[in-house]
Residue frames as a rotation matrix with the C-alpha (Angstrom) as fourth column:
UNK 1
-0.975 -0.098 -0.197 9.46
-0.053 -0.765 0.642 111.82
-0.214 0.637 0.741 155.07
UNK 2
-0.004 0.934 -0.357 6.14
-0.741 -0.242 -0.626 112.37
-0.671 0.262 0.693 153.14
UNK 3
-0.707 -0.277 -0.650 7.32
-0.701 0.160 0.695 110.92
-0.088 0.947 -0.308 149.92
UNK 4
-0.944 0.203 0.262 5.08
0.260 0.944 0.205 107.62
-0.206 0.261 -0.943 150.99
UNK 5
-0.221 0.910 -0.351 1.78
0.168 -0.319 -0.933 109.89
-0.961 -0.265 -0.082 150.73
UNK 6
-0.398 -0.080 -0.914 2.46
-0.763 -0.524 0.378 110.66
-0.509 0.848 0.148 147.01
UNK 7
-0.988 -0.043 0.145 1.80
-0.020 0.988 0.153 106.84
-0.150 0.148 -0.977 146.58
UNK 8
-0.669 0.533 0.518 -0.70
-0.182 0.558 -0.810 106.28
-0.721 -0.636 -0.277 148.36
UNK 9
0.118 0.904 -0.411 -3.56
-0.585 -0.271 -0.765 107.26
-0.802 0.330 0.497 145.78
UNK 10
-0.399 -0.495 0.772 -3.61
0.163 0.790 0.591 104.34
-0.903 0.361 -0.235 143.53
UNK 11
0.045 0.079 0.996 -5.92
0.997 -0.062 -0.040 104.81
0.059 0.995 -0.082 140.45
UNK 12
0.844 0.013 0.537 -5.61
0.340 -0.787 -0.515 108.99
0.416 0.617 -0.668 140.54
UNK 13
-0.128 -0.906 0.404 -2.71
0.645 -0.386 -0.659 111.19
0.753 0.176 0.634 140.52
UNK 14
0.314 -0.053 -0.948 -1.95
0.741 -0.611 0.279 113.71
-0.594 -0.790 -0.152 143.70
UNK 15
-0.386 -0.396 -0.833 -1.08
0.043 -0.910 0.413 116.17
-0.922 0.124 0.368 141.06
UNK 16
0.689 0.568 0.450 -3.69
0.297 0.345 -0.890 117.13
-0.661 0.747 0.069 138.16
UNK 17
0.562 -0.265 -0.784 -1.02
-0.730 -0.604 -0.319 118.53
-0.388 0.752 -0.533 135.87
UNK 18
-0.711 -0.697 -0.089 0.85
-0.646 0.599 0.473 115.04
-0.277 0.394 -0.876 136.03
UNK 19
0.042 0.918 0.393 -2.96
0.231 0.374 -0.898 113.45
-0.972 0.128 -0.196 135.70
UNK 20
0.853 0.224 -0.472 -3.31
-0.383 -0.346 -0.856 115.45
-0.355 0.911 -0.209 132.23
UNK 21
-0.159 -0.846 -0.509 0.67
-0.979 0.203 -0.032 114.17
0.130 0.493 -0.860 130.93
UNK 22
-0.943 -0.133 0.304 -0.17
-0.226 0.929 -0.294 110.43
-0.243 -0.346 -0.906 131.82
UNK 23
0.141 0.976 -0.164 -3.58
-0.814 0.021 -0.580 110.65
-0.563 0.215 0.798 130.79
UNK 24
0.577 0.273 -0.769 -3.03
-0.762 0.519 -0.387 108.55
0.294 0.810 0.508 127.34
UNK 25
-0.295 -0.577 -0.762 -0.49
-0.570 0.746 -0.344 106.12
0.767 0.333 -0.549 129.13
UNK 26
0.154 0.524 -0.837 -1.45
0.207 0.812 0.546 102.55
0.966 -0.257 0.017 130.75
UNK 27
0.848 0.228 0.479 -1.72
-0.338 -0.465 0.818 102.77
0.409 -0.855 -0.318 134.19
UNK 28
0.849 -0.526 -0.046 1.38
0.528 0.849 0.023 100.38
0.027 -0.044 0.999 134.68
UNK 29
-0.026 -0.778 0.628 3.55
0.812 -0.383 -0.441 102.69
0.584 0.498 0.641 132.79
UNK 30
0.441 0.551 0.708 2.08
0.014 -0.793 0.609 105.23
0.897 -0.259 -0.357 134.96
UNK 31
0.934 -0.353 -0.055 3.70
0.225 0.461 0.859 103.37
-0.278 -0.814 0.510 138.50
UNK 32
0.556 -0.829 -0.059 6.68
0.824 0.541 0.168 103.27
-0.107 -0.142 0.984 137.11
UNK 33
0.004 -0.172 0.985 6.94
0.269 -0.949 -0.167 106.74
0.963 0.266 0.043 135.83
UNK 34
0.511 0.046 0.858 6.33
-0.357 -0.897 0.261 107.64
0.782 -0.440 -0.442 139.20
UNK 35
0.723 -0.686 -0.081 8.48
0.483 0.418 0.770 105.21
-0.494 -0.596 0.633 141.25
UNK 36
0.100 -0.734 0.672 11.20
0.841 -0.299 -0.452 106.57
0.532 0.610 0.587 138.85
UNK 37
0.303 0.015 0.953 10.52
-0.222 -0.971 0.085 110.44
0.927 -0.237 -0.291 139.93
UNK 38
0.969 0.227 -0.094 10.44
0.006 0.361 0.933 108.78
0.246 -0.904 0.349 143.23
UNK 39
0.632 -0.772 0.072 13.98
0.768 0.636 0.078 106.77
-0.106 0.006 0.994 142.99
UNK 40
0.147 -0.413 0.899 15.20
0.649 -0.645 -0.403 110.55
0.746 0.643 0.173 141.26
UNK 41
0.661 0.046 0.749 13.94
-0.462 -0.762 0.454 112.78
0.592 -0.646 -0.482 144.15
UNK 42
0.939 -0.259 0.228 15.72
-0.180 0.196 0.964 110.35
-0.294 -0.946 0.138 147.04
UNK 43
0.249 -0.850 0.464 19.07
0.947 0.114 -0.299 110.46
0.201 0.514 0.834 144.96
UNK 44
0.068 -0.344 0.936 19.04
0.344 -0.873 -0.346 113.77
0.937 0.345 0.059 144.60
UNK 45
0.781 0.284 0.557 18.31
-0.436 -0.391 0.811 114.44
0.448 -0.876 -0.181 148.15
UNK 46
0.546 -0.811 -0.211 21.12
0.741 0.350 0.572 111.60
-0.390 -0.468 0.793 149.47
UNK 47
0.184 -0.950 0.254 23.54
0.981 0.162 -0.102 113.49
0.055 0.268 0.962 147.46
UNK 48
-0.048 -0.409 0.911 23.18
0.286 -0.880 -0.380 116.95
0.957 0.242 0.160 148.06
């Protein structure tokens, strides 16, 4: 798949609108927020 390109970019976001919603949180919290979305998208995909 792609999914591993969304990663890649470590200190900025591949998407400025999730840049501006993460803005005020630590960058940490930031990984995980997006491993989450991550962990969400390949669920949803196994199961439908």
């Amino acid at each position: 798949m792609g999914s591993t390109a969304i990663f890649r970019p470590c200190g900025t976001s591949p998407w400025p609108q999730f840049t501006i919603l993460l803005n005020p949180i630590p960058y940490p919290s930031q990984v995980s927020v997006f491993l989450g979305f991550g962990v969400l998208l390949l669920t949803s995909v196994r199961q439908s």
